[in-house]
N, C-alpha and C positions, 0 to 999 in steps of 0.2 A: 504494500500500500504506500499510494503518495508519502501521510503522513509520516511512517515510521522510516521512510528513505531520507527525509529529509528535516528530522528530529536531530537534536545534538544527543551525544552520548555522554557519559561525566568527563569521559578519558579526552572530549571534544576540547574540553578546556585548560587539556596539559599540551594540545597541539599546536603548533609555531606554523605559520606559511612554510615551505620548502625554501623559498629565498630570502628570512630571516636571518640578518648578517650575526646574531650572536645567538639564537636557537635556531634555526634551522633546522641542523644536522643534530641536537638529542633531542629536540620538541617537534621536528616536521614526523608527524604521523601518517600515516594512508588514509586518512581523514580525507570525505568531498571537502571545495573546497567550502560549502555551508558550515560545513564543521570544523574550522580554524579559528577556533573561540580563544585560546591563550592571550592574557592580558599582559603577561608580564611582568617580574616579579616585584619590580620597585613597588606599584600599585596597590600590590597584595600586602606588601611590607607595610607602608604608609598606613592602607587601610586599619589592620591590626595594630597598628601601636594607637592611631585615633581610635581603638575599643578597648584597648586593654588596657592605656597606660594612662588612664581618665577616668574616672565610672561617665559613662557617656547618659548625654540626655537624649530627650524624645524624640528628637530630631536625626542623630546616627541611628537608631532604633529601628526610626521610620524605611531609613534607606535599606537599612542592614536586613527587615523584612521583605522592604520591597524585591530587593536583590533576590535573597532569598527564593521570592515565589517569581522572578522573572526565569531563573534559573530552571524550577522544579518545570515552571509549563516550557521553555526551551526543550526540557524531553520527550515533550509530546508522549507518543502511547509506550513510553521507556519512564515515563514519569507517573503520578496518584492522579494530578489535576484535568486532565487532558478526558478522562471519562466523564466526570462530571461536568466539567463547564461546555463541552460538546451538547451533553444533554439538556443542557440549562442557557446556554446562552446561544441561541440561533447565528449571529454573526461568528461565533470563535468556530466554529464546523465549516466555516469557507478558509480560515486559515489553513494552507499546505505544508510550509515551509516555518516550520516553529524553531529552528536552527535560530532560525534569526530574530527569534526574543532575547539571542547572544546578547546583542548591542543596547539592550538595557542591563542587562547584568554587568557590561561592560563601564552605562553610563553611569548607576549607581555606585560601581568600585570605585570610579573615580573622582564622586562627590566625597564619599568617607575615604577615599586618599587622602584629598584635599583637608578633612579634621584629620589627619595623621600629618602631615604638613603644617599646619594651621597651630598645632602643640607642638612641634619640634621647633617653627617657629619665634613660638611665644617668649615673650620676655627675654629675646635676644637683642642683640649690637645691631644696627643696621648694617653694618659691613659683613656680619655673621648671619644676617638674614639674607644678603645677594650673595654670600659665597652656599650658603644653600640651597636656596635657588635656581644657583646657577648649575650646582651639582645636580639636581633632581634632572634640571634640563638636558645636561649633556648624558645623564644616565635613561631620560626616557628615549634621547635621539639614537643611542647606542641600542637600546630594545627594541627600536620600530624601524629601525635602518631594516629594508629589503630591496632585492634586488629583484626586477620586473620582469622580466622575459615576455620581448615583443613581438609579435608574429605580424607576417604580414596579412594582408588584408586586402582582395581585390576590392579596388574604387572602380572598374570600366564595367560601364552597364553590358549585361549580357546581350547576343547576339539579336534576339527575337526585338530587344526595343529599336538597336540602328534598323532593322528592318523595316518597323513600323515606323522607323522617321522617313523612311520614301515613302510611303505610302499615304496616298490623297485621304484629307482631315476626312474624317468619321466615327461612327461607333465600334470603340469593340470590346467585342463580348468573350468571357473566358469562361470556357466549358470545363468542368463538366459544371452545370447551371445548377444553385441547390436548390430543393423544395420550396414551395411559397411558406409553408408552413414550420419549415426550417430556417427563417432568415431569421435574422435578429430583431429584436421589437414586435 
């Protein structure tokens, strides 16, 4: 089934793209590419110390659930929520591709990064607060450095349209024609 081809698995999120300049080669998994959810470790780092190293309020809580259950429905029918909110909520049963509830789990990591940041921050030097800063930065650009791989791509319109550019303006029609009662609307 659509659903479970294109559900993440848990192991989605220890997976690195294959052209991850510093996971790649121990995190690139045979994962589609739907399921190249790894964040990262700084993220993960940050995140945890803004839960652990604070009692946190209601606001990391928030996110720390919301994540949580962005996560659990990313497994679609490898996850609890995916039966029920199928049968309860009409719109979530046209969802195909619940992989990609990834990029909330990914957005909420990096708000409660941010309170892991936010307290390492705190009550420092300003000069101690841009040399951290700037580390975070050169530590996230060292995590998301990949390298592309581009293929070409035919841009020259196929044969049949220079044909129908000589040919005198009119209609045309592409068979095989569907049902009246099969078109759209």
């Amino acid at each position: 089934e659509e659903v479970l081809q294109f559900s993440a698995r848990v192991s989605s999120y220890r997976a690195a793209t294959a052209g991850n300049w510093l996971y790649g080669g121990r995190f690139a998994a045979r994962a589609g590419d739907e399921r190249r959810l790894f964040p990262g470790l700084l993220p993960l780092l940050l995140a945890t110390i803004g839960l652990l190293l604070r009692v946190p309020g209601r606001r990391p809580i928030v996110y720390l659930l919301l994540m949580a259950a962005a996560f659990e429905m990313s497994l679609g029918l490898r996850g609890y929520s995916y039966t029920f909110l199928s049968g309860h909520v009409p719109l979530y049963r046209s969802l195909r591709a619940l992989g990609r509830l990834g990029i909330f789990v990914a957005m909420f990591l990096a708000v409660l990064a941010g309170y892991g940041y936010a307290l390492l921050a705190s009550g420092r030097s300003r000069a101690l607060r841009a040399a951290l800063a700037g580390a975070v930065v050169l530590v996230l650009l060292a995590e998301y450095r990949t390298r592309l791989a581009l293929e070409p791509y035919p841009n020259a319109a196929p044969p049949v349209y220079r044909f129908l550019a000589t040919q005198p303006r009119g209609i045309v029609a592409e068979f095989p024609v569907p049902q009246p009662d099969s078109l759209p609307g």
